[in-house]
N, C-alpha and C positions, 0 to 999 in steps of 0.2 A: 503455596503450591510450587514445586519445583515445574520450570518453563522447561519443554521439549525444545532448545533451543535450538539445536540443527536440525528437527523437522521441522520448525516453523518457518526457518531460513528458505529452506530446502522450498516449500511453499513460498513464500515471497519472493525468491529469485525466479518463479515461473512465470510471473508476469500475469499472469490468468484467474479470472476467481471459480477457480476450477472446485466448490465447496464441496465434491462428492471428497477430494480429497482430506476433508477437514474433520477429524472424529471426534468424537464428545470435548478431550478433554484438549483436543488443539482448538477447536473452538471457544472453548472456556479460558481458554490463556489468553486466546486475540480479545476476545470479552473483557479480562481482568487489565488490559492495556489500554481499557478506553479512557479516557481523563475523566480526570473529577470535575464536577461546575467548578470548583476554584481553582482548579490547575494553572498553573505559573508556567511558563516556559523554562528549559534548565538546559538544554546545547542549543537549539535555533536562538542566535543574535534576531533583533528586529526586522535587520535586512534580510537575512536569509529567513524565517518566516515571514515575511510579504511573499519572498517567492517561491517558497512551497505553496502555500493560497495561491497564488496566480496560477501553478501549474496544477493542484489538483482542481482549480477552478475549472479550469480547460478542460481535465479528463473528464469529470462528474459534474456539470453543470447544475445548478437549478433547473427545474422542470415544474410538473406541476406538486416534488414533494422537493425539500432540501435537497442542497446538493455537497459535494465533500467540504465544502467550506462551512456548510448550515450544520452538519456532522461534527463539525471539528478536527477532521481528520489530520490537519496541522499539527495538532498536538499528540495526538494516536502517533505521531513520525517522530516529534520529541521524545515520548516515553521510548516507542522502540530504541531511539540515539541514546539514550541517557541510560536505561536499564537492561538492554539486552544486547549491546551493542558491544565488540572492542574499541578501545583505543584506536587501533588503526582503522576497522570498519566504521567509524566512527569520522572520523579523519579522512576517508577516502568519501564516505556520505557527501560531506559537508565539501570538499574538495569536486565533487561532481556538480553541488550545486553550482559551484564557485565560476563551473565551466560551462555550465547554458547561460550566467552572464555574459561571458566573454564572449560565445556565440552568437548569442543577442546583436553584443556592439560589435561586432566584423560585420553582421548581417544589417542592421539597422541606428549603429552609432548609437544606441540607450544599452540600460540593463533589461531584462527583461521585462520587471515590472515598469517601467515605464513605457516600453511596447504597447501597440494597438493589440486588442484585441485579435484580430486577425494576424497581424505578427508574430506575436503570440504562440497560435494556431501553427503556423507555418512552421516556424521552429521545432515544437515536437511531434508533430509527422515528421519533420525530420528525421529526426533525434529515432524517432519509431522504424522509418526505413533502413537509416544507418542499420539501428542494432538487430532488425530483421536481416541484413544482408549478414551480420556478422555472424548471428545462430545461422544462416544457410551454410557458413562459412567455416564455421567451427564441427561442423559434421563432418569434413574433410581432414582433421587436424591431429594429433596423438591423444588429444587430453580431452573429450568429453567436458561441457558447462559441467553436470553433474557429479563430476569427480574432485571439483574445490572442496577446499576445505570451508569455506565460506561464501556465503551469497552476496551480503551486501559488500565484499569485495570485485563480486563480477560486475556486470555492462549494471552502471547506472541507472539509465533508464527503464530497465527492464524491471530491478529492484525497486524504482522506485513506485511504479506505476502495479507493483505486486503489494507492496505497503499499502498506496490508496486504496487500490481497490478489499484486499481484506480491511483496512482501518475503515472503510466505507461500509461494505456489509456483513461488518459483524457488529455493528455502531445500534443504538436504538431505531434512529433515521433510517438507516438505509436496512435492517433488518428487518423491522415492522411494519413503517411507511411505504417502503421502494418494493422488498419481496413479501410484505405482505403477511409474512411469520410470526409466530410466536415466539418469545427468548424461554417464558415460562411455560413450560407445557401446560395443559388443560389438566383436573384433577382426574385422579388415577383409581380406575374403578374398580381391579384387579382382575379375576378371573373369572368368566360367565360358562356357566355350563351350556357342554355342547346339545342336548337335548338327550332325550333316548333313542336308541336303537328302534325302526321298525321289526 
């Protein structure tokens, strides 16, 4: 299947799981990106998937069903890096994780995943107010977010937290279990007639 790939971007840089936005066949592309049971890791190094898990840990917790980690949404993030990604969105990805470490240690002296739990936490509220002030901020500016040529080159955490959440609920887990949906519709009875005319 040929990927819509600057609509699906276009959808990941919004940050939102805004699914009215998702039509048959963008849903079936987030679908076809979900990893296989034997999926291997192919761009996240060991370190930087601990802390993709830690931070979709944060956004999507466990509850009373999986949460993006029980999904595997970690690897939903590889497949987007490794197969729908450039070079440099690629590169600019993994350069973003690179930078909520370094935020971690100015704020807490560890990396992230070595962070408390509430540390953690702390950090992307951050990271979330940051890039909320910077969309309030970019409404004033010449260029429109919408007008990139690419998404996962824009605000990080907006991208990233657009990835979880579609690699979250378009996953088995969070489509079935969390909203409760069906992936395969019900069987198709076709047309009933309308009755007759009094």
């Amino acid at each position: 299947m040929q990927l819509p790939r600057r609509e699906l971007f276009r959808i990941l840089g919004a940050g939102t799981a805004t699914f009215s936005a998702l039509t048959p066949d963008l849903f079936a592309a987030f679908q076809a990106a979900q990893p296989a049971s034997n999926y291997k890791l192919q761009t996240l190094t060991p370190h930087l998937n601990d802390t993709v898990v830690a931070m979709i840990d944060q956004i999507i917790p466990a509850t009373d069903t999986p949460g993006a980690k029980g999904a595997r949404v970690n690897e939903f993030i590889d497949i987007i890096l490794t197969e729908w990604a450039t070079d440099t969105e690629r590169q600019n990805f993994i350069a973003g994780l690179a930078d909520v470490d370094k935020q971690s240690n100015v704020l807490f002296a560890k990396n992230f995943v070595d962070a408390s739990p509430g540390q953690q936490l702390t950090l992307l509220r951050a990271m979330d107010d940051a890039a909320s002030f910077e969309k309030a901020a970019s409404h004033h500016g010449s260029v429109p977010p919408e007008k990139r040529d690419t998404q996962l080159e824009g605000d990080f955490w907006t991208v990233f937290k657009g990835i979880t959440l579609y690699g979250y609920y378009t996953s088995e887990i969070g489509f079935t279990q969390e909203l409760k949906l069906q992936i395969v519709p019900g069987a198709q009875h076709g047309c009933a007639p309308l009755g007759t005319k009094a």
